[in-house]
C-alpha positions in Angstrom: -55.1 14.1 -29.8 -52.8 17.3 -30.1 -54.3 18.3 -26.3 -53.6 14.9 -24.9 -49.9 15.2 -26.2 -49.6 18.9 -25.2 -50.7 17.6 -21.6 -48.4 14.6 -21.2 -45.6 16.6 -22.6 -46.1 19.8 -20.0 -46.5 16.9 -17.4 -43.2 15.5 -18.1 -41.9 18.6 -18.2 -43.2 20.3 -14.5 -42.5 16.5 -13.3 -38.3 16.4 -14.3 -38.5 20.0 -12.8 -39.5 18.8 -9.5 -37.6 15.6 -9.4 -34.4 18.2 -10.5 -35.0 20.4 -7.5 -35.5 17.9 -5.0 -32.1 16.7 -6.2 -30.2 20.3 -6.3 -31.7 20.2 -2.8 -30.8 17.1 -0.8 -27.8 17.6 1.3 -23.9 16.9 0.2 -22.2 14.0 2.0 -21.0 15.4 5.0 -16.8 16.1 5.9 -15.0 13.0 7.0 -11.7 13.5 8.4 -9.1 10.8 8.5 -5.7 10.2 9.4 -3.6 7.0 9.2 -0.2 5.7 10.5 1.6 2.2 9.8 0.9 -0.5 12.7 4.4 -1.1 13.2 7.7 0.6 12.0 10.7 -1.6 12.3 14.3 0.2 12.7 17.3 -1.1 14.1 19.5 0.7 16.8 21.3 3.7 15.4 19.2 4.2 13.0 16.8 7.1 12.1 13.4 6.0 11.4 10.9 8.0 9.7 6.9 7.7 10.3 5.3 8.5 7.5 1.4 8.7 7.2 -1.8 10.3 5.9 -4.5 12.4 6.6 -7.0 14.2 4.6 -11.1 14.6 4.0 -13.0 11.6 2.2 -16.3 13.5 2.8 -18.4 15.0 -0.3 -18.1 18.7 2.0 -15.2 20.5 2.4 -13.0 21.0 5.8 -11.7 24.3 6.9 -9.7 25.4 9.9 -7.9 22.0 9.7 -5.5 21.0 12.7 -3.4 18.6 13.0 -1.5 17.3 16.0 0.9 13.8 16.9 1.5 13.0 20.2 3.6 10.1 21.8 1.6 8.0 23.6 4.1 5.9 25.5 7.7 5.8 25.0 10.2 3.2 26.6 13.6 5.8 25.4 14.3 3.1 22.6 13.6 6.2 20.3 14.7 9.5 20.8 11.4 12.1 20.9 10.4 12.5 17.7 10.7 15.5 15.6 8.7 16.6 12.8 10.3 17.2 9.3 7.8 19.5 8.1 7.8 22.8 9.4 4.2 23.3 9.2 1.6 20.2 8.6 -1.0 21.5 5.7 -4.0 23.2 7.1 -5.6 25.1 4.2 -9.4 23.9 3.5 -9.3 20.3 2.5 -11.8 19.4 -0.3 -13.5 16.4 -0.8 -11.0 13.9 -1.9 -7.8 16.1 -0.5 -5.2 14.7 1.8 -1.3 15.5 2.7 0.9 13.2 3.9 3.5 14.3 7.0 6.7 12.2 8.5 8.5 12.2 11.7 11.8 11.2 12.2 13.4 10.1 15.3 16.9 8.2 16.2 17.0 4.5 17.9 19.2 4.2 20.8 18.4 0.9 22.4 16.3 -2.3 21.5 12.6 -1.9 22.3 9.1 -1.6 21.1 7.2 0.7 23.4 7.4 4.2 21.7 3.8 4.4 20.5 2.8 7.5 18.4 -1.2 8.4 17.3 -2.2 11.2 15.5 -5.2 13.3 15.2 -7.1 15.4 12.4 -9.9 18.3 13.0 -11.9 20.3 10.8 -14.8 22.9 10.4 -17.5 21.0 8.2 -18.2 23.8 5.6 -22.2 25.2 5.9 -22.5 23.3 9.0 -20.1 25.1 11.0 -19.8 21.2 13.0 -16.7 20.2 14.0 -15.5 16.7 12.5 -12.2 14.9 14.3 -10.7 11.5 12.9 -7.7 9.8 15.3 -5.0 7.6 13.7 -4.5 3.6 15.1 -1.4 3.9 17.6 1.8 3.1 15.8 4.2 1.3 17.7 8.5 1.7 16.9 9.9 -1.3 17.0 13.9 -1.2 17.3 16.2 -4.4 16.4 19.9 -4.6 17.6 
């Protein structure tokens, strides 16, 4: 009886031990950049309005040699070019779960709604070395008299 235990117990035992390292071995989730911008800002002439948005890594890896870039897709000269606040976006190696926000501001000149800005986020997947790239929705200024 003692050997039948001593076996089932040493089979547990190698079994958990092979289930553990097929588990430290499967692969992490991989990086997933993202960035996000509201649909529409609404401002009203002479005022200064400020984009605000998001961007960051919901992956299970982390991302190194972020960049970061917004670029006006269309502009009708309601707005004046935007400018960014921040003198430098965040770039340091974003861990699973990390994000920083950034925010433009621009001034509105005339009545309008065709300054459309997107944004893009890019990243070295960690262990991969594979290049992961999320771009915003286009966010569209729309200015009220």
């Amino acid at each position: 009886m003692r050997h039948r235990f001593g076996t089932a117990v040493a089979a547990a035992i190698i079994g958990m031990s092979l289930v553990g390292a097929a588990s430290a071995g499967a692969a992490a989730t991989p990086a997933a950049p993202y960035v996000t911008l509201p649909s529409v800002l609404v401002t009203n002439v002479g005022q200064h309005p400020q984009l605000v948005g998001q961007y960051g890594n919901r992956g299970g890896t982390t991302l190194n040699d972020v960049t970061f870039a917004c670029t006006l897709v269309h502009s009708d000269g309601s707005v004046a070019p935007l400018q960014e606040l921040t003198s430098t976006p965040f770039t340091a190696p974003f861990i699973p779960g990390q994000n920083a926000n950034f925010q433009f501001e621009g001034t509105a000149f005339k009545v309008g709604s065709g300054t459309q800005v997107q944004c893009t986020v890019s990243g070295i997947e960690a262990g991969t070395g594979i290049t992961r790239t999320a771009t915003s929705n286009i966010s569209t200024i729309q200015v009220n008299p």
